[in-house]
N, C-alpha and C positions, 0 to 999 in steps of 0.2 A: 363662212364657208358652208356652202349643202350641196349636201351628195346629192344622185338623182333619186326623185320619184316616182319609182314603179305607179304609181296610181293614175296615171296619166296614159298607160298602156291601151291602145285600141282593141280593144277582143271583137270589138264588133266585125272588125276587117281580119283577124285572123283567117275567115274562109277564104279570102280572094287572095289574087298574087300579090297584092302590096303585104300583105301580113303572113303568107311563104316567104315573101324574102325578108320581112323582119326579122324574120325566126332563124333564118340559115347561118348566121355566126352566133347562136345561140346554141343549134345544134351540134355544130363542130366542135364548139369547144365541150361541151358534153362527152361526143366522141373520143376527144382528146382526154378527157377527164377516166375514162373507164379504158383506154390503154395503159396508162401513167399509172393506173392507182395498180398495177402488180408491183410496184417498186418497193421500194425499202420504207416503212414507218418512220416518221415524223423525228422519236426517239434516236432512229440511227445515222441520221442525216451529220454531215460531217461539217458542216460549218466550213470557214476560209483561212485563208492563211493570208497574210499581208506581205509587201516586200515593194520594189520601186521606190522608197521614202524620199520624197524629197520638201527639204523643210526652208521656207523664204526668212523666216521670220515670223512676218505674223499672217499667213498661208500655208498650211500643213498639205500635200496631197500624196496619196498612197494606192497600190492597186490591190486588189484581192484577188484573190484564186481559186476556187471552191477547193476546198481541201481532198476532197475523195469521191467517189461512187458516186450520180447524183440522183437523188432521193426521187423527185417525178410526182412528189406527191398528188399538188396542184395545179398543174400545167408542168412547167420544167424549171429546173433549176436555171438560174443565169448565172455561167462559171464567173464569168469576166467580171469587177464593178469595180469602182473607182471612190475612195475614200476623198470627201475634200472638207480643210477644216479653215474658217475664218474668223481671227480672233475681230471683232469689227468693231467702231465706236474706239476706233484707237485715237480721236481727236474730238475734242469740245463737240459736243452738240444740245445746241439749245433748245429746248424742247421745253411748246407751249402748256400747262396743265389748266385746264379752265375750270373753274368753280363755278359758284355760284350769284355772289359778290366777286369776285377778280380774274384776272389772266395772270400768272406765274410764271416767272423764266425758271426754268432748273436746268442747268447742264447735267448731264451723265457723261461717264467717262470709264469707257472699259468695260462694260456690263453686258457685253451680249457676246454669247461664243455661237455661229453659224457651223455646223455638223450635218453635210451630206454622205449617203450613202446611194450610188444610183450605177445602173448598168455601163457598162462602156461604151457600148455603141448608141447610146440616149434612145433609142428606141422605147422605151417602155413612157407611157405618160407619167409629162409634170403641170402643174399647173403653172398656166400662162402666167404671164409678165402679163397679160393683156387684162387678166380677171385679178389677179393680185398681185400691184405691183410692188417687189422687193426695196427695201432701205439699200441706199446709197452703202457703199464699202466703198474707203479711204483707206490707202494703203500707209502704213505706219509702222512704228514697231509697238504694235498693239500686246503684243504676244510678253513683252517685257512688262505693261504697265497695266494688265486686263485684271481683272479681278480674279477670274477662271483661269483654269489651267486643265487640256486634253490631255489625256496618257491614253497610251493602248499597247496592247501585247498580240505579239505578231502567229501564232499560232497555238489552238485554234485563236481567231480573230476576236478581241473584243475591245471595249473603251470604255473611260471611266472619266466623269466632269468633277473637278475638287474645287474648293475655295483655297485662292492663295494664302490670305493672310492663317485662315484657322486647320489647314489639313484636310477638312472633312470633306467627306465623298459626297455630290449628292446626286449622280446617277452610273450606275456601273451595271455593265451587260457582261461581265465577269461568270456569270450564273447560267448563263444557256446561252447554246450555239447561234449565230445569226441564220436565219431563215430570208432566201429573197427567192422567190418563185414566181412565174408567170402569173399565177393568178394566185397568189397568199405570201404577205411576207410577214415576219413573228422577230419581234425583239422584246426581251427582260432585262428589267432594269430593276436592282436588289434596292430595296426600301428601309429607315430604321425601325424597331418595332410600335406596335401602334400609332404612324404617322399622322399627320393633320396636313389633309389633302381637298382640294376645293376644284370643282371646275368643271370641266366636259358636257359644259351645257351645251344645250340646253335640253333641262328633261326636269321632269318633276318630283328627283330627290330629296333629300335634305342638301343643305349648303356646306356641309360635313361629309365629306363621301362616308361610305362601310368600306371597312379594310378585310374583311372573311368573306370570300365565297361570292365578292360581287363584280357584277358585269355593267360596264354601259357604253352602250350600242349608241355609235353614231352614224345613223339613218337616219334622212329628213322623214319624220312621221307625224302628220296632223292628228293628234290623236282628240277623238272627240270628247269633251266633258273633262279630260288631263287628268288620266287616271293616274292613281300610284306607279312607281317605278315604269315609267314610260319617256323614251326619246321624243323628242319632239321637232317643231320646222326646220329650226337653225343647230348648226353643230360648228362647234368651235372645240376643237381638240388641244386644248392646252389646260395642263392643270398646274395647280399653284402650293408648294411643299411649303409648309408654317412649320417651320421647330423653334419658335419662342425666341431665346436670346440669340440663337446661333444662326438668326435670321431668316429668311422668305427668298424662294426662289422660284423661278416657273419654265416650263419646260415646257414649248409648244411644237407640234409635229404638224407639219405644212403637207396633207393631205388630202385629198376632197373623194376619196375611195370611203364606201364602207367599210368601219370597223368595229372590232369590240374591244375595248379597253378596260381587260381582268385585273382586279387588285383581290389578292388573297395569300395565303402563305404555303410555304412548300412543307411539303413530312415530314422536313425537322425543325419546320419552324421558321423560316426564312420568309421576313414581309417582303413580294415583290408586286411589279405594277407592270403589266404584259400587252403590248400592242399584236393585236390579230387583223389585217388591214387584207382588202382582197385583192389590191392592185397596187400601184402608184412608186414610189420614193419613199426611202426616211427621209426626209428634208427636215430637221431640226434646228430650233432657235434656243438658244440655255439663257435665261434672263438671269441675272444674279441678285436682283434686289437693292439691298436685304430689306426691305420692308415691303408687308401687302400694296402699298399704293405706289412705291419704285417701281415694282413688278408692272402692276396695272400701265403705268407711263413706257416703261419698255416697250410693253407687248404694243402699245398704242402704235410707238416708234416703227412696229413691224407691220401692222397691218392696217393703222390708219385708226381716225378717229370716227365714230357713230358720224353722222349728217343731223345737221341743225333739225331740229323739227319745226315744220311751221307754226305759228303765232297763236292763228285760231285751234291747232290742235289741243292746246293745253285748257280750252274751256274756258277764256279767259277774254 
């Protein structure tokens, strides 16, 4: 997935009318920006309230309400959105893993919990079916035999993904209010302490994320020479939680908006992992594992496999 690149912006035409009217929904929303911002701080923002529950089986769907006053911060609050939860891979699915020497069959079974979050009147952008197309959903009773398990509490609004067999929690927005705004939407998700975290490439990190006080920005940026801590072309917003025997799991959020994706911990101590996205959907996928290379094959299962390279490229 890559966001857009600014660097492809004509300034040369900025004086003529074709680059007046590029500018004019740039302006507005500007406009719109310095209305809004007399409203209420970020802090006082009331989050939602759930209600409409209706449960298939293994299809959860719920509406939200914004709870109170709306905040305006970033554009406007969208009172109205619509929860939907699909426990998916409720049946055999065979899935190729290719090596090196072989091709592998492995079924998965029950490993993927699908988690939207999106406006009611779908106004707001998702990414096409057309740019990336979604995995097949078979309706089952997924919900009884998944690995995962969704809970959530109806006011203020939040949710939290466990492992059936071991209890453990391994993402809970329990910790701060949901944010969906016109132009900013903000989710946290409470982490255990000093987690072992991988992912949100591509940038020129270590393969270890830092858990205090770090940010990474997914904006496509060609950066030249691939300095230290810099984004770079491609952005893939999924990252992958290792806790040892209690297994590997990965959590990808289906957005092609800029973001920043904070991991650090709150004043009393509390490891969390914070999406700052400036447009789009939560569109989340919860992969369960438990192992780095389960994971790897899930995610594949979502968004497809690399394309073959050709022959002569290898030098060979």
């Amino acid at each position: 997935m890559r966001s857009a690149d600014l660097s492809i912006l004509p300034v040369n035409e900025i004086h003529d009318m074709r680059g007046i009217a590029f500018l004019l929904p740039f302006l507005s929303w500007a406009a719109a920006l310095v209305v809004n911002h007399t409203s209420l701080p970020l802090e006082q923002c009331p989050g939602y309230k759930a209600f409409n529950v209706k449960d298939s089986g293994n299809t959860l769907t719920v509406d939200l309400k914004l709870a109170g006053k709306p905040c305006n911060t970033y554009g406007i609050d969208i009172k109205d959105l619509k929860l939907k939860v699909e426990y998916q891979t409720g049946k055999s699915l065979d899935c190729e893993i290719l090596y090196l020497d072989r091709i592998e069959l492995k079924s998965i079974l029950d490993t993927r919990l699908h988690v939207l979050i999106y406006d009611a009147n779908e106004e707001v952008y998702q990414v096409p079916l057309s740019v990336l197309p979604r995995p097949e959903f078979t309706s089952g009773p997924a919900s009884k035999t998944s690995t995962l398990k969704f809970n959530f509490k109806e006011s203020p609004f939040s949710f939290s993904i466990e492992r059936k067999d071991t209890k453990e929690v391994l993402f809970d927005t329990s910790g701060s209010n949901l944010f969906f705004q016109s132009q900013y939407l903000n989710l946290r998700t409470l982490l255990p302490e000093d987690p072992n975290l991988y992912g949100l490439g591509e940038h020129s990190d270590s393969l270890h994320l830092e858990t205090t006080n770090y940010t990474r920005t997914l904006w496509s940026h060609d950066a030249y020479g691939i300095p230290a801590h810099t984004n770079l072309y491609g952005n893939h917003p999924i990252y992958i939680d290792h806790r040892g025997k209690a297994g590997t799991h990965g959590v990808f959020l289906l957005n092609s908006n800029g973001m920043d994706i904070k991991i650090n911990k709150t004043n009393d101590g509390k490891q969390y992992l914070e999406y700052n996205t400036l447009g789009g959907i939560f569109d989340f996928y919860f992969l369960a594992g438990p192992t780095p290379k389960e994971v790897s094959a899930q995610y594949a299962g979502v968004v497809g496999v690399p394309a073959m390279q050709s022959y002569w490229t290898f030098g060979v």
